[in-house]
C-alpha positions in Angstrom: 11.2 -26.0 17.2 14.9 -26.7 16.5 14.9 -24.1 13.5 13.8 -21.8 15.6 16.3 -22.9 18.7 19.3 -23.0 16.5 18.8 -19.8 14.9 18.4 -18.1 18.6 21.1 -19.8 19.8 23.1 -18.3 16.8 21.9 -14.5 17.8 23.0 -15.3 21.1 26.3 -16.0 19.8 26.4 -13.0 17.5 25.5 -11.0 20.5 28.5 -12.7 22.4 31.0 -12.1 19.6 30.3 -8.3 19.2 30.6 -7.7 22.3 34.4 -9.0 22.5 35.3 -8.4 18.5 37.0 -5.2 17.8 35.9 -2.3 15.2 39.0 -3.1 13.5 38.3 -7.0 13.2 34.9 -6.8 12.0 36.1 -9.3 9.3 35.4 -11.6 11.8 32.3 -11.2 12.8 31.0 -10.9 8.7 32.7 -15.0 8.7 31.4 -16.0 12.1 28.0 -14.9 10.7 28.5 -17.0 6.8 29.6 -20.1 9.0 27.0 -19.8 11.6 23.8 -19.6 9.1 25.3 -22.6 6.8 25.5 -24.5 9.9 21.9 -23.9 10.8 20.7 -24.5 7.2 22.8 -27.6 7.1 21.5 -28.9 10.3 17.8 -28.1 9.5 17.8 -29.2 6.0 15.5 -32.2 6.4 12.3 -31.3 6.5 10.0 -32.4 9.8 6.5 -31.9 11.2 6.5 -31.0 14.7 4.4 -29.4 17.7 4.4 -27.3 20.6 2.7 -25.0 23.0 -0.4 -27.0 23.4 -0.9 -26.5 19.4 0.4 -22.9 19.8 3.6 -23.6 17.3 2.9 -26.2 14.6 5.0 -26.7 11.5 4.8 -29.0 9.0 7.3 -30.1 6.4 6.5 -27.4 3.7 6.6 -24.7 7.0 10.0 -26.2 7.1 11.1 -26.3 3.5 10.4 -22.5 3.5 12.5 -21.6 6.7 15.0 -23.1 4.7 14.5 -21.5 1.8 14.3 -17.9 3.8 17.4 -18.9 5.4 19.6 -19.4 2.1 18.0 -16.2 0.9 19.4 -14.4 4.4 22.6 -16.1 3.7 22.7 -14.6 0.2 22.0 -11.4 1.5 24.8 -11.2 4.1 27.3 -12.4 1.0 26.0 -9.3 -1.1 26.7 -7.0 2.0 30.5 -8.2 2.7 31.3 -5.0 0.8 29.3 -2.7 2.1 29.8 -3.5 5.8 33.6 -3.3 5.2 33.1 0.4 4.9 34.6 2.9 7.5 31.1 4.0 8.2 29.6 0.9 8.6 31.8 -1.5 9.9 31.5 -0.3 13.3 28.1 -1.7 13.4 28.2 -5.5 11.7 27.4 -7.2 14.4 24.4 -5.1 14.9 23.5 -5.7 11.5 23.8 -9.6 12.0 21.6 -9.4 14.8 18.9 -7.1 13.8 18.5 -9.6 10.2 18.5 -12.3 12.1 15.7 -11.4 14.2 13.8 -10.2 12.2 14.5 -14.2 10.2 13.1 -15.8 13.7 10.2 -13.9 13.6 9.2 -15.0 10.1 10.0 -18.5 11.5 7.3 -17.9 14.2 4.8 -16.6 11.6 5.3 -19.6 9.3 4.8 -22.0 11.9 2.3 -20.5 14.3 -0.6 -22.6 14.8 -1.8 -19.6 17.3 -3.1 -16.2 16.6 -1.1 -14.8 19.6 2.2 -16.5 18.4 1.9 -15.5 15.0 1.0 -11.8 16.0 4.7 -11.9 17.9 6.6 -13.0 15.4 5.2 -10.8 13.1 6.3 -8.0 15.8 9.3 -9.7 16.1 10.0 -9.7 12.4 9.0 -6.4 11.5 10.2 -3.8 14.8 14.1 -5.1 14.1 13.3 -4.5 9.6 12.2 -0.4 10.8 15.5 -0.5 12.8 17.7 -2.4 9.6 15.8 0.3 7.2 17.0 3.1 8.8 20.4 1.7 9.2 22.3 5.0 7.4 21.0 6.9 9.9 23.4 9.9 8.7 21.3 9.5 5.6 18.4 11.7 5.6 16.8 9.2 3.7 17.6 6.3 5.3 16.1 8.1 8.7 13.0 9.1 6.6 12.5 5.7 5.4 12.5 4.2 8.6 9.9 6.3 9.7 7.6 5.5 7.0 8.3 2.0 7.8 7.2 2.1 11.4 4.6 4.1 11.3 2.7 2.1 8.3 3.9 -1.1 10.3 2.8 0.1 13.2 -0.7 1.3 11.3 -1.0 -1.8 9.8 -0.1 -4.3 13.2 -3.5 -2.0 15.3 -5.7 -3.3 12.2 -4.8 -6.6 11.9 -4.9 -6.7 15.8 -8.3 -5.7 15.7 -9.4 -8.3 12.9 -8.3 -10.5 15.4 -10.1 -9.8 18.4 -12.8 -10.0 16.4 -12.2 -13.4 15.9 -11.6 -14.0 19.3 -14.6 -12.3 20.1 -17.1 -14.4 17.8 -15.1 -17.9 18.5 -13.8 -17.7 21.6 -10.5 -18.7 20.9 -7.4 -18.0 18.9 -6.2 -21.3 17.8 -6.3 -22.2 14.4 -7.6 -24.9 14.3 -10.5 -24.6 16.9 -11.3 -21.1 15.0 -11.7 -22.7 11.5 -14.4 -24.9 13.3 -16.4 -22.2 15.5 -16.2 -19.5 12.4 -19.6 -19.7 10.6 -19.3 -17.0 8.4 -21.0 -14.2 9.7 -20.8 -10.3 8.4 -18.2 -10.2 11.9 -16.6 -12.5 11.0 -15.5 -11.6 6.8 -14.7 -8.5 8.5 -12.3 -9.9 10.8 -10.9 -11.8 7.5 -11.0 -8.1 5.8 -9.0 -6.4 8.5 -6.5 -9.0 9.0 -5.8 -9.0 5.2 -4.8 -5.2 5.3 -2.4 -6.0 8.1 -0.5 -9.1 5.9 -1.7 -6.6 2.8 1.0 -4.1 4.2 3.7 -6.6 4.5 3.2 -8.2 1.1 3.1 -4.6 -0.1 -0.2 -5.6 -2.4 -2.2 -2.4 -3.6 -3.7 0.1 -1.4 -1.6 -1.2 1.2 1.7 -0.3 -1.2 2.3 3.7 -0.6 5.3 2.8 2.1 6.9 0.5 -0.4 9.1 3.3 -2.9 10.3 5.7 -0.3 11.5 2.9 2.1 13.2 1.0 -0.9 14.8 4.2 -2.0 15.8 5.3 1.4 16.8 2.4 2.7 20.4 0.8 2.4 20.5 -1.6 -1.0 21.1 -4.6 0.9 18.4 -4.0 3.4 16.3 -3.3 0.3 16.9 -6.7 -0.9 16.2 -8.4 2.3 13.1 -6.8 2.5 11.9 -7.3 -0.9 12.3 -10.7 -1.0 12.9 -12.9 1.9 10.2 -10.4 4.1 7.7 -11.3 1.4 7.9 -14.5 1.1 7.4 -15.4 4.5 4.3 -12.8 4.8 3.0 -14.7 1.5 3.0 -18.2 3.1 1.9 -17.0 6.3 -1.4 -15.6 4.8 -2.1 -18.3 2.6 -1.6 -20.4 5.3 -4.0 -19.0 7.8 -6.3 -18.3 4.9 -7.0 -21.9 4.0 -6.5 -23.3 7.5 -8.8 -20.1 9.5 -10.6 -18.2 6.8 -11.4 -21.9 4.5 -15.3 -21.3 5.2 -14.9 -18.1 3.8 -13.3 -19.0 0.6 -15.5 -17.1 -2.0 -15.3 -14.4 0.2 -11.4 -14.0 0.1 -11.3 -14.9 -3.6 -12.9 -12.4 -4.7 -11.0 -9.6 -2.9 -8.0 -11.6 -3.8 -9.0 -11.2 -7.5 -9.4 -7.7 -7.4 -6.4 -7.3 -5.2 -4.3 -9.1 -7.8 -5.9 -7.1 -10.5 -4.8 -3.9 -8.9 -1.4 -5.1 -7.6 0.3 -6.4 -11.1 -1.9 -3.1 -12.6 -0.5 -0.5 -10.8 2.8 -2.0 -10.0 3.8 -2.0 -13.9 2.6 1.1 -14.8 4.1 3.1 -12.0 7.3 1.1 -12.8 7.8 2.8 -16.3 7.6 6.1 -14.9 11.0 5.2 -12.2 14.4 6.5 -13.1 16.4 5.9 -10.0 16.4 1.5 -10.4 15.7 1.2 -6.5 12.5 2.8 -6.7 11.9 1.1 -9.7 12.3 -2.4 -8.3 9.8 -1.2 -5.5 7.4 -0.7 -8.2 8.8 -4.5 -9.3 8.1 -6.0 -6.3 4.4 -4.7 -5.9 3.9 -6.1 -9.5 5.6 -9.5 -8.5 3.6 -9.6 -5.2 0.3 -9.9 -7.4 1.7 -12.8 -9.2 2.9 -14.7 -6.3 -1.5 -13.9 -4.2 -2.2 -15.9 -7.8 -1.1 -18.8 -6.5 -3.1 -18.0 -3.1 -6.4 -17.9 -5.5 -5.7 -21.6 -6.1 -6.7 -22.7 -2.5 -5.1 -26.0 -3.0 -2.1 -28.1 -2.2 -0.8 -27.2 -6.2 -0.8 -23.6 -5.2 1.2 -23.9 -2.2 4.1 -25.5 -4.5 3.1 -23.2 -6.9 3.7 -20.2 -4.7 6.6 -21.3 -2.3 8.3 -22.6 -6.2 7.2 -18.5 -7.3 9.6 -17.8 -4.2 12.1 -19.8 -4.6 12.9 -18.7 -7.7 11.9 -14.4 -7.0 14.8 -15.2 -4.1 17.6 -15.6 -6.8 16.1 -13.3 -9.5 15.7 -10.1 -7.6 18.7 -10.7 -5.6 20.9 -11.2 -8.4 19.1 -7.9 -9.5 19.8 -5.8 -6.2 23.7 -7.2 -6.0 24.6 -5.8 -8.8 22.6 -2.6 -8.1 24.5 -2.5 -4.8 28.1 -3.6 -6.5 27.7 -0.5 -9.0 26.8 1.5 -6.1 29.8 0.9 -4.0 31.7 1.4 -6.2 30.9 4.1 -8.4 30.1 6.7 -5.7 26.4 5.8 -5.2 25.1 6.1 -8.7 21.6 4.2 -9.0 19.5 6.3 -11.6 19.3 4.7 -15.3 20.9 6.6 -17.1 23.8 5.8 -15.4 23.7 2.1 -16.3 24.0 3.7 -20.1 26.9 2.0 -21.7 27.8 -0.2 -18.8 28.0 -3.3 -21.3 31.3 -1.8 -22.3 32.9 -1.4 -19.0 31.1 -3.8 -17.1 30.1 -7.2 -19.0 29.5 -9.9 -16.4 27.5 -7.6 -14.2 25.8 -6.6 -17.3 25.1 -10.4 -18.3 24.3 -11.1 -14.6 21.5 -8.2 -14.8 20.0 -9.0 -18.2 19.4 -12.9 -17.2 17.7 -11.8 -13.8 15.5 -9.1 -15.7 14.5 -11.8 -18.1 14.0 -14.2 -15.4 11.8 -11.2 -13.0 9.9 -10.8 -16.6 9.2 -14.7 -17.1 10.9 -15.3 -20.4 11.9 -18.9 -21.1 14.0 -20.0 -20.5 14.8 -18.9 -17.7 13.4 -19.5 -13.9 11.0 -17.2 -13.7 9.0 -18.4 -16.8 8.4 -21.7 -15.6 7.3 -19.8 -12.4 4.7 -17.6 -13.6 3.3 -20.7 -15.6 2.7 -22.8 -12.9 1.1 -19.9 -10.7 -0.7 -19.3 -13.7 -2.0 -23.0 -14.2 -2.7 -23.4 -10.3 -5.5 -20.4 -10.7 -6.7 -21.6 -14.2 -7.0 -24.8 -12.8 -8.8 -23.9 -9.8 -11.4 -21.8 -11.5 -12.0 -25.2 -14.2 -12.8 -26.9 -11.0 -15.1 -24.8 -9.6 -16.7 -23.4 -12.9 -15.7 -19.8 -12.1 -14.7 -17.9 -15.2 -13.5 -15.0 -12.3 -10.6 -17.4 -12.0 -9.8 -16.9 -15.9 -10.6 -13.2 -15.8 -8.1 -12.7 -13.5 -5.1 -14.9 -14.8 -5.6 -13.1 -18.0 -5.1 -9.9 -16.8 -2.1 -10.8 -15.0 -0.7 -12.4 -18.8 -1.2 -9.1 -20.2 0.3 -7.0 -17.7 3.6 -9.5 -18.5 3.7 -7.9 -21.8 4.0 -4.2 -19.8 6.6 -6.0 -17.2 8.8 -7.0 -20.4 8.5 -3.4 -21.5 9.7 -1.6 -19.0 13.2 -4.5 -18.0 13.8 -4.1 -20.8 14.5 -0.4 -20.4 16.7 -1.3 -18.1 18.8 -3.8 -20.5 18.7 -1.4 -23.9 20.0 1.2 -21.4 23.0 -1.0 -21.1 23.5 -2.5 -24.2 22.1 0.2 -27.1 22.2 3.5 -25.4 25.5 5.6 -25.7 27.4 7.0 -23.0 30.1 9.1 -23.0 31.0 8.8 -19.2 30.4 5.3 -18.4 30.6 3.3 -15.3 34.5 2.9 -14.9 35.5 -1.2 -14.7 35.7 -2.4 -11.6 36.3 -5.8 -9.7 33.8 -6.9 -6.8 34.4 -8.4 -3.8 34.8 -12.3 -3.3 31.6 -12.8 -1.5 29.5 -10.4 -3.9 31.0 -12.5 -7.4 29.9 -15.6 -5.4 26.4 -14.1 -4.1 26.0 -13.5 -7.9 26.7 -16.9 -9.3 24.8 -18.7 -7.0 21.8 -16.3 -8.2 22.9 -16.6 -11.9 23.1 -20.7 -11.3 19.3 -20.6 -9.5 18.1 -18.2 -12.8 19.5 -20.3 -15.2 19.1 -24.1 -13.8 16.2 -24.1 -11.3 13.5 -23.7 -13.6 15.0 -26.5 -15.6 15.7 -28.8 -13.1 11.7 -30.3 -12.6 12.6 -32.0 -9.8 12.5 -29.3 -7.4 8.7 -28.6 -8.6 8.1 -31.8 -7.8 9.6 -32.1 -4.6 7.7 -28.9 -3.3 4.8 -30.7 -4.7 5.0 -33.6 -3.1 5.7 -31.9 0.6 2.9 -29.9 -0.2 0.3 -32.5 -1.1 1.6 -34.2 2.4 1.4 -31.0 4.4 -2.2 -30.4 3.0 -3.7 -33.8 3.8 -2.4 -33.6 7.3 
């Protein structure tokens, strides 16, 4: 618990500080909240198993390694939003901004690590009321409000089904822990509908296809950094947490949720690229992105083994720094250039703008798995984990379905690279004027560009999540 204990005791703090810290110092509260999170990161960075609640909370090391890894995402995010909270129409309300991100961060904690229908069902609540409140953040936006609306009401929509998949696992086992459910369940037609239903609810937060329809409007309306958060560190979590319950609950059921996995993945990378090459404005477009991406990361859920769990928090890990780098400079252009975020407005910005420009083409590449870049060695070992599952068991479903994912990487390069001939090839009269970011936005973006660039190179770190995993799955 003392990831989750630290990281309360640093809202509590943030709380304090707004309540004291002028409008006008709001610088302050933007440095308390960097120094704060590096001190929790720092002082959780060694992974540990522990227990609580009678079995209610358990976390394991990999649990652990992820908080961490959601936490230097978080951290990321607040260093691309210096900017943007400095405004005169935002500044006012840093401290609420701290405080609704963080929460929302403690109740992905709680989902990671909940060994307890109940708990998990909280922090999911926990993590997703604050997100409707963070997308609607603008809220002299029309479509900021609008967004947040969507996002409640699908959350809300969503949080009633899973809810009832639940009680029907209550109802046929008689209890809600994991552990004594994955021994009661037996299989029955109940019972893969309880799995079915509490899919769809983590289907909604994972935004896999049909549960995907909130995904472009809320990315659109909502304000670029709380796009970013939400696209990648909300997803990650939700990710874990369902392949975590799946293999631990649902494990009796496995050819059951494989095979709606497979389709689901099928559908997900499907419809996510094609509706991508139809987006002009880049925020919608990296909705569309993120659906696709979120087929590729389930994948590594196919695998059902301790390989895809490093497989798939590895897929994370390096999605974190790809799509971040990605959204910063989306949201540096956007400050700065009066809120322009349509494609044909990145025509030309090679000639204006080059690092951005460089930034953006290496985190495209990355997001479209080219070597050799991060996100190549990525997709290959999500790809492997399923391939090598399916040899196992002698299921050529298995195959089917990672190659259809290898072909729709062909339409994903397509349609980034849209995006990088826009700023390199296509004229523009009326470019982006230059412009110089903000300290903590250049050194957001070179700690993505580093991650993009090294991670996937560096095998160690594939190794090391291997190794956690393999311990966390025989315990």
């Amino acid at each position: 618990m003392q990831q989750e204990v630290t990281l309360a005791l640093i809202i509590l703090l943030m709380l304090v500080a707004d309540l004291f810290v002028k409008e006008s110092n709001s610088k302050i509260l933007r440095v308390l909240a960097y120094v704060l999170l590096v001190v929790q990161i720092a002082v959780n960075i060694v992974p540990a198993e522990t227990s609580a609640f009678e079995g209610m909370y358990h976390s394991t090391q990999m649990a652990s390694v992820v908080k961490t890894i959601l936490s230097l995402g978080t951290l990321l995010v607040f260093m691309q939003a210096d900017k943007w909270l400095g405004r005169e129409d935002t500044s006012f309300k840093t401290g609420e901004f701290y405080i609704l991100t963080l929460s929302t961060l403690l109740g992905m904690f709680f989902m990671v690590s909940a060994g307890h229908f109940l708990l998990f069902y909280i922090g999911l609540e926990l993590a997703s009321i604050p997100m409707a409140c963070l997308v609607a953040f603008d809220k002299f936006r029309h479509h900021s409000a609008e967004a947040g609306v969507k996002y409640i009401l699908n959350a809300m929509f969503s949080s009633g089904i899973m809810l009832y998949g639940i009680s029907m696992v209550y109802g046929t086992c008689g209890t809600l822990y994991f552990a004594d459910a994955a021994a009661a369940l037996t299989g029955t037609p109940l019972q893969v509908l309880a799995m079915v239903f509490f899919f769809a609810g983590l289907g909604f937060k994972i935004s896999l296809v049909p549960f995907h329809m909130w995904t472009p409007d809320t990315y659109q309306g909502a304000p670029t950094t709380v796009t970013a958060y939400l696209s990648v560190i909300s997803k990650g979590a939700a990710a874990f947490a369902l392949m975590s319950i799946l293999m631990k609950v649902f494990g009796i059921m496995v050819e059951d949720w494989t095979l709606l996995l497979g389709i689901v993945i099928v559908l997900t990378i499907t419809v996510g690229n094609l509706f991508a090459i139809l987006q002009k404005d880049l925020k919608r477009f990296m909705a569309y992105s993120s659906i696709s991406q979120a087929g590729y990361i389930m994948l590594a859920v196919m695998a059902d083994s301790g390989q895809g769990v490093a497989s798939l928090v590895y897929y994370v890990v390096i999605y974190i720094v790809a799509n971040l780098a990605v959204f910063g400079v989306i949201s540096s252009i956007e400050q700065h250039s009066g809120g322009k975020v349509e494609r044909d407005d990145y025509n030309g910005l090679y000639k204006t703008n080059p690092r951005l420009t460089f930034v953006m083409t290496l985190a495209l590449f990355s997001l479209a798995g080219i070597p050799p870049f991060a996100g190549f060695f990525s997709k290959f070992f999500v790809f492997a984990s399923a391939f090598h599952t399916g040899f196992a068991l002698e299921q050529t479903g298995y195959w089917v379905v990672v190659f259809i994912a290898l072909v729709n990487t062909i339409i994903s390069l397509y349609y980034y690279l849209l995006i990088v001939k826009a700023m390199y090839i296509t004229p523009n009269d009326n470019p982006i004027p230059t412009f110089k970011s903000g300290v903590m936005e250049r050194a957001g973006l070179s700690i993505c560009l580093a991650g993009v660039v090294f991670i996937g190179l560096l095998s160690c770190v594939y190794q090391y999540l291997t190794d956690t995993a393999l311990l966390s799955w025989v315990s």
